[in-house]
C-alpha positions in Angstrom: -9.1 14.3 -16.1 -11.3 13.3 -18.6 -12.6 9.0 -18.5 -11.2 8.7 -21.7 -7.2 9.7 -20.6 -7.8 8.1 -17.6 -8.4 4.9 -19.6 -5.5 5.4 -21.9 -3.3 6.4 -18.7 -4.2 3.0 -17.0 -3.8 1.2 -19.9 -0.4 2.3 -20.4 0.4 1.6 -17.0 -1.1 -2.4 -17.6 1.1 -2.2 -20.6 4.6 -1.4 -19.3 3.5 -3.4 -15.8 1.6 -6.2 -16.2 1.5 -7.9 -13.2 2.7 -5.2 -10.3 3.3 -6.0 -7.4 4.0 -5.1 -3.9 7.7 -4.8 -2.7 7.0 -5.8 0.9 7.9 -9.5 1.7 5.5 -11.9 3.2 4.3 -15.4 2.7 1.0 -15.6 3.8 -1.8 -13.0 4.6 -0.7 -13.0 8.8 2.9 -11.8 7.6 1.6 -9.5 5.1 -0.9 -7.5 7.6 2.3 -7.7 9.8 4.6 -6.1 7.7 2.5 -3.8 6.2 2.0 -2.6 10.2 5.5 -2.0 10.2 5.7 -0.5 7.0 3.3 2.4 8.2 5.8 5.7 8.3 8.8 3.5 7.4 10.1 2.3 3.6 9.7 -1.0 2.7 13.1 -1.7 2.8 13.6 -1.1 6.4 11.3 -3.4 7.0 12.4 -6.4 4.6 15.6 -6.1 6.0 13.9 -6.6 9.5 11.2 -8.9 8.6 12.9 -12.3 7.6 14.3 -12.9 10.9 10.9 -12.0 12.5 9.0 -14.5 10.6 11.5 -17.3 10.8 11.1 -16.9 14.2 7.0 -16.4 14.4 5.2 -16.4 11.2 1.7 -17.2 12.8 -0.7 -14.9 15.1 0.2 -17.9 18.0 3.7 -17.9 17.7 4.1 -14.3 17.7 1.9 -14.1 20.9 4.5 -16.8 22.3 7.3 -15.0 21.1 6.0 -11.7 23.3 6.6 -8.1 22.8 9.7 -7.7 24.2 11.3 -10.2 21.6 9.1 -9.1 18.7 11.2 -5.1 19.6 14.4 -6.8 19.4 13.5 -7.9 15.6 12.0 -5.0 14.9 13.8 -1.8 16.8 15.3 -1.0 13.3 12.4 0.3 12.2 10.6 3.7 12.7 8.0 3.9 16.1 8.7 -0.1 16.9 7.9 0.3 20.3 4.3 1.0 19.3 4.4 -1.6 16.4 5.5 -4.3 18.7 2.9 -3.8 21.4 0.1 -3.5 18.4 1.5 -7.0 16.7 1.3 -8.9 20.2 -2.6 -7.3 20.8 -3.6 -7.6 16.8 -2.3 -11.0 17.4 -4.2 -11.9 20.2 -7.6 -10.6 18.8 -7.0 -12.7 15.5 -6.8 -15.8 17.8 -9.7 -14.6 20.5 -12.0 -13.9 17.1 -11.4 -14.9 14.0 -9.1 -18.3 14.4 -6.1 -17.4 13.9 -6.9 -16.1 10.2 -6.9 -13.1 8.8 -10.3 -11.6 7.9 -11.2 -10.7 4.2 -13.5 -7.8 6.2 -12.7 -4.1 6.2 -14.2 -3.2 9.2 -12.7 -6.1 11.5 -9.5 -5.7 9.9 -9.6 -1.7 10.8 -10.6 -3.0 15.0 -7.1 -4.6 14.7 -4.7 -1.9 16.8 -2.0 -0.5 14.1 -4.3 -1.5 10.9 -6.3 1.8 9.6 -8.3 1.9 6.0 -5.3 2.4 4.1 -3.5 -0.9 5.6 -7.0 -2.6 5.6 -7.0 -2.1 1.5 -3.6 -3.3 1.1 -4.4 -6.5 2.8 -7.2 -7.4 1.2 -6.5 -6.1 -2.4 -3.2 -8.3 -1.9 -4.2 -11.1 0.1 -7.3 -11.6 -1.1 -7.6 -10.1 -4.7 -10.3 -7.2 -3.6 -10.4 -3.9 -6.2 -9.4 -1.9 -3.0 -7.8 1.1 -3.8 -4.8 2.0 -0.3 -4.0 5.6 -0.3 -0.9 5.8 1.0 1.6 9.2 -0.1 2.4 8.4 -3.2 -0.9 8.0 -4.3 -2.5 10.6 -2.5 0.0 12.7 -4.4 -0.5 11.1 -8.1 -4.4 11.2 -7.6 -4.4 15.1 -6.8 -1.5 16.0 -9.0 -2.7 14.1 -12.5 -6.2 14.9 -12.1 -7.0 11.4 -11.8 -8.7 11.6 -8.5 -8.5 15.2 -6.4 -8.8 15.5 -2.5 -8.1 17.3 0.0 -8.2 13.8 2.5 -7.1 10.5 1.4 -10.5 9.0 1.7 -12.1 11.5 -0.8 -9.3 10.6 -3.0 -10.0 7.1 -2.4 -13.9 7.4 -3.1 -12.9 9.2 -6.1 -10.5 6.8 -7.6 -12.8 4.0 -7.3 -15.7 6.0 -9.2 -12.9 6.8 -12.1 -10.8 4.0 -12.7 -12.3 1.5 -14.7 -13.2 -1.7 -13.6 -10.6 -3.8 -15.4 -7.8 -1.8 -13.7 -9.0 -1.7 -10.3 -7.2 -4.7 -9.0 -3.8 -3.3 -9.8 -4.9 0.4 -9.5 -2.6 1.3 -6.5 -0.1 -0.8 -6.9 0.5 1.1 -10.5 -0.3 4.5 -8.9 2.4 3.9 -6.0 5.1 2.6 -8.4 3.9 6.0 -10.6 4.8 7.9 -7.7 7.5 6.3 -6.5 9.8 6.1 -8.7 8.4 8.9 -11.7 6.1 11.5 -10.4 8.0 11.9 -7.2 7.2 14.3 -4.5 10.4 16.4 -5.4 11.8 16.9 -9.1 9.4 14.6 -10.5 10.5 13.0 -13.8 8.0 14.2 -16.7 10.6 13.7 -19.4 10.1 9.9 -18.7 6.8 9.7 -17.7 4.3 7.6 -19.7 1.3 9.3 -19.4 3.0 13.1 -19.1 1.0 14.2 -22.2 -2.6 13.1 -20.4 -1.3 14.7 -16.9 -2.9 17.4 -15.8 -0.2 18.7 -13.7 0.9 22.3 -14.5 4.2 22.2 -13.2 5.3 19.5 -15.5 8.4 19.6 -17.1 8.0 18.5 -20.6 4.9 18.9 -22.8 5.0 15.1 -23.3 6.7 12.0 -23.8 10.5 11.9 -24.6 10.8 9.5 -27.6 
């Protein structure tokens, strides 16, 4: 896709969104990198639904580590793989009290030494937190990049890289979050909805189903 429809696509998306935002609930950056652990192969819903009692109870790096792993799986054992999650909230924990204070780093690479917290959870945390133009690739926008033409890759990295070369500067704050709601809840995996689709006249997707826009 050409710079110029990847302009108009983003700002149509700035248009009709504003001022997206993420659906997972949190309150500070600790209960954001822990949700966004938990989120990893779940929906966000499952873990909203799981999450308010968790962080009433511990909403800090020291509490949960006082709160132990057995506890944190009672809160959490609705949600996909929490034995894993669990154990990787009580050790992330630990390390953010051992090294950094208790706080969560605005650093990519000590975020990513956190057990349960890879590039794509990294991003999120630090684009939300901390208002960094990182670009997460989760599904959805693995899927968006490739199938648009905004960004193609075989590997969510090279999509990544490619996104943050293409999308222009002014966007890159919100980038993902438009390009998961995109995905989401319009250019969805299966039947994806071209009739409604704002930018389905720029897409570059050859099984669309319209030509373009509805009116």
């Amino acid at each position: 896709m050409s710079r110029q429809k990847i302009e108009e696509a983003f700002n149509r998306f700035a248009k009709a969104t504003p001022d997206p935002r993420g659906e997972l609930q949190y309150k500070s950056p600790y209960t954001l990198l822990v949700a966004v652990v938990l989120s990893a192969q779940a929906t966000d819903t499952s873990v909203n639904k799981a999450t308010p009692a968790l962080f009433a109870a511990a909403d800090t790096p020291a509490k949960m580590v006082a709160l132990g792993e057995e506890r944190v799986r009672q809160y959490v054992k609705t949600i996909g793989l929490f034995n894993s999650k669990a154990k990787n909230i009580i050790r992330l924990s630990g390390i953010l009290l051992a090294e950094h204070g208790g706080q969560v780093p605005n650093d990519q690479a000590a975020l990513e030494r956190l057990p349960g917290v890879g590039r794509k959870t990294a991003n999120v945390v630090r684009n939300i937190a901390y208002g960094e133009p990182t670009i997460a690739v989760d599904t959805h926008v693995f899927r968006v990049g490739n199938r648009t033409g905004f960004a193609r890759g075989n590997t969510p990295l090279a999509v990544e890289q490619k996104l943050l070369k293409a999308v222009p500067e002014r966007f890159k704050l919100h980038a993902h979050h438009w390009l998961i709601l995109h995905g989401r809840y319009s250019c969805k995996a299966r039947n994806p909805e071209c009739p409604r689709c704002l930018i389905a006249d720029l897409c570059g997707f050859k099984g669309k189903t319209t030509a373009g826009k509805l009116d």
